[in-house]
Residue, then its C-alpha position, 0 to 999 in steps of 0.5 A: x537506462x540511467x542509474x536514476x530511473x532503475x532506482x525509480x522503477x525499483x521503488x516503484x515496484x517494490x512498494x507496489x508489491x508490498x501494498x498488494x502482498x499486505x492488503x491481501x493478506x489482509x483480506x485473506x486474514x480478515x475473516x479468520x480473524x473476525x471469526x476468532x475475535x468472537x467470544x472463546x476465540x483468539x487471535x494471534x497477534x501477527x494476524x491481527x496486525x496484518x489485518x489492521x494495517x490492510x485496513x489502512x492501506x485500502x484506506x483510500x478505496x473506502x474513499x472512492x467508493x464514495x465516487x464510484x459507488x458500483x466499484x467493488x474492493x476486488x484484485x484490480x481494485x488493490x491492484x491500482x491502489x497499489x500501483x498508486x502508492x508506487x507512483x506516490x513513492x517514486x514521486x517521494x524520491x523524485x522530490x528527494x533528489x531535487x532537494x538534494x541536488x538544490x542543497x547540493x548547489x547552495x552549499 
């Protein structure tokens, strides 16, 4: 394997993992969080963070609902949510390298 396409699937595999990790912890979070923000409660600032960046990284599920509307924001939902933003990722440092390879050659 070429040293490019270890570097693509590394990408590839670790932001997918990151999105899936933060967005659960972001449901999993959420209703601890909700129930703390009533009146009385506190919410860690830690917590809530999570909870917030969850919210718009499962962003683009809201948005297929839309289109699907019997899909549910289960596991394997997330899960291709994730393996989208990886694709995406590697897509980003796909478009690097090209652009790095082209200033490479004009300069």
């Amino acid at each position: 394997m070429t040293k490019r396409v270890v570097t693509a699937a590394a990408v590839f595999a670790g932001v997918a993992l990151a999105h899936f990790v933060v967005s659960i912890a972001g449901v999993v979070l959420g209703l601890r969080v909700w129930f703390d923000t009533a009146p009385g409660g506190t919410v860690g600032a830690f917590d809530l963070v999570v909870v917030r960046l969850a919210a718009i990284l499962l962003a683009p599920l809201s948005l297929v609902h839309r289109v699907v509307p019997s899909l549910q924001a289960d596991y394997p939902e997330i899960a291709l949510t994730s393996a989208g933003f990886g694709v995406a990722a590697v897509g980003v440092v796909s478009l690097w390298w090209r652009l790095r390879r082209a200033g490479r050659r004009e300069g």
